[in-house]
N, C-alpha and C positions, 0 to 999 in steps of 0.2 A: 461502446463501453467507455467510461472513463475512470479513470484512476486518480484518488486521491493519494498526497503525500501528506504527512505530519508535521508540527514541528522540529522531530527528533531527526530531519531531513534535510538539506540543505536548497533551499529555493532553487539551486541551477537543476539540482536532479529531474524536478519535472518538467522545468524549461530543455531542457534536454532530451528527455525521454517526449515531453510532448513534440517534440519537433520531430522523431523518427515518428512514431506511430498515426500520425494525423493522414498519413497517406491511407492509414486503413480506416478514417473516419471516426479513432478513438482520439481521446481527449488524454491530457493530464494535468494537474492541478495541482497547486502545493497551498496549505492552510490559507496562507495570504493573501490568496485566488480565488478563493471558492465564494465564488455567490450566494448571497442569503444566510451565509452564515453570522448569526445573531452577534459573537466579539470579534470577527474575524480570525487574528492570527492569536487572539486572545481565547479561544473558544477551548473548551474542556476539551479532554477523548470521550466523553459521554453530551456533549454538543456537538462535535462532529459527526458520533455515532448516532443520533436520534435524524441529524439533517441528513445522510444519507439514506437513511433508510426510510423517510419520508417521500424522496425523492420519484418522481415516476420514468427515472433512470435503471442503469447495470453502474450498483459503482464497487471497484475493487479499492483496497487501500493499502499503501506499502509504508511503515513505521518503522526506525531505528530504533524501539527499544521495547526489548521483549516482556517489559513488566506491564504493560498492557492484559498480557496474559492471568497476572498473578493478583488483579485488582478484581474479586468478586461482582464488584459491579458495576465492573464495565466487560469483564465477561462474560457476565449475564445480556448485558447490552448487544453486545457483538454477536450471541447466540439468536437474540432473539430479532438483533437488522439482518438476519442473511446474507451477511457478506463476506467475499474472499477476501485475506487477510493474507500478507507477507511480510515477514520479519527480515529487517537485513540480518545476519550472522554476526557475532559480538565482533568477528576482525574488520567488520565494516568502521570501528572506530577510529581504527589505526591506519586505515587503507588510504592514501592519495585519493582526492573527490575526482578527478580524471577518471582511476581505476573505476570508482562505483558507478562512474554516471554508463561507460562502456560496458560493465558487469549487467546493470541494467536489461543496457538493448540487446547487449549478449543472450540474456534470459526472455527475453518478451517474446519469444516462440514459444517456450515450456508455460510461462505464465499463462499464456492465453492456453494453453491446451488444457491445463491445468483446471482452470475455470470452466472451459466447456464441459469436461469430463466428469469432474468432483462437482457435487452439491455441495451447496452453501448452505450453512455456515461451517469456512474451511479457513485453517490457518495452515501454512508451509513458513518455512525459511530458507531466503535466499543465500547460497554459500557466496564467499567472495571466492571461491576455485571456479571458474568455468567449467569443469569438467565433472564438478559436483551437481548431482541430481534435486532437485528442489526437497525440502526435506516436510511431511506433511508432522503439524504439533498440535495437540491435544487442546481440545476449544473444552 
């Protein structure tokens, strides 16, 4: 599997995250990264979302801002890539990137079960509480 991150993301996030999960042979990626992508870190949410779901990869993607949601058509988009989606929680904006990058790998059990379990196209939000359960949102 690998995991795309956004803009709305901070580059160490998936250098961080990619660093824990490679031992399971998943990837991560942050806009800047991603191969084949036509503007690179310039690229739409509706050019991210067409390249992965061209892709003859699993790719999930984690975005800091939940108006992704509210944009018709990139909605539409996200409905019809089949992909799992994860919103960080609005207090990701205010949280130290230390906290998020550990909140992260904190989650990346639930995440992956999450995607095994649920069909795609699924969207959740990641709480910044550890102790909070990934929350599923309305695609």
């Amino acid at each position: 599997m690998k995991v795309f991150l956004d803009n709305c993301t901070a580059p160490v996030l998936a250098s961080t995250l990619d660093g824990y999960i490679q031992h399971e042979t998943h990837r991560a990626f942050h806009i800047k990264d991603v191969p084949g992508l036509p503007n690179g870190r310039n690229s739409t949410d509706l050019d991210w979302i067409s390249l992965l779901k061209t892709t003859n990869e699993r790719w999930i993607f984690i975005t800091g801002d939940g108006r992704v949601l509210k944009n018709p058509a990139e909605r539409a988009a996200l409905r019809s890539a089949g992909l799992h989606g994860f919103v960080l929680a609005p207090a990701y904006q205010k949280t130290p990137l230390h906290q998020v990058a550990s909140t992260l790998i904190w989650k990346w059990p639930e995440i992956q079960q999450v995607t095994d379990l649920v069909g795609a196209p699924a969207m959740h939000e990641i709480s910044m509480t550890r102790s909070t359960k990934l929350r599923p949102l309305p695609l």
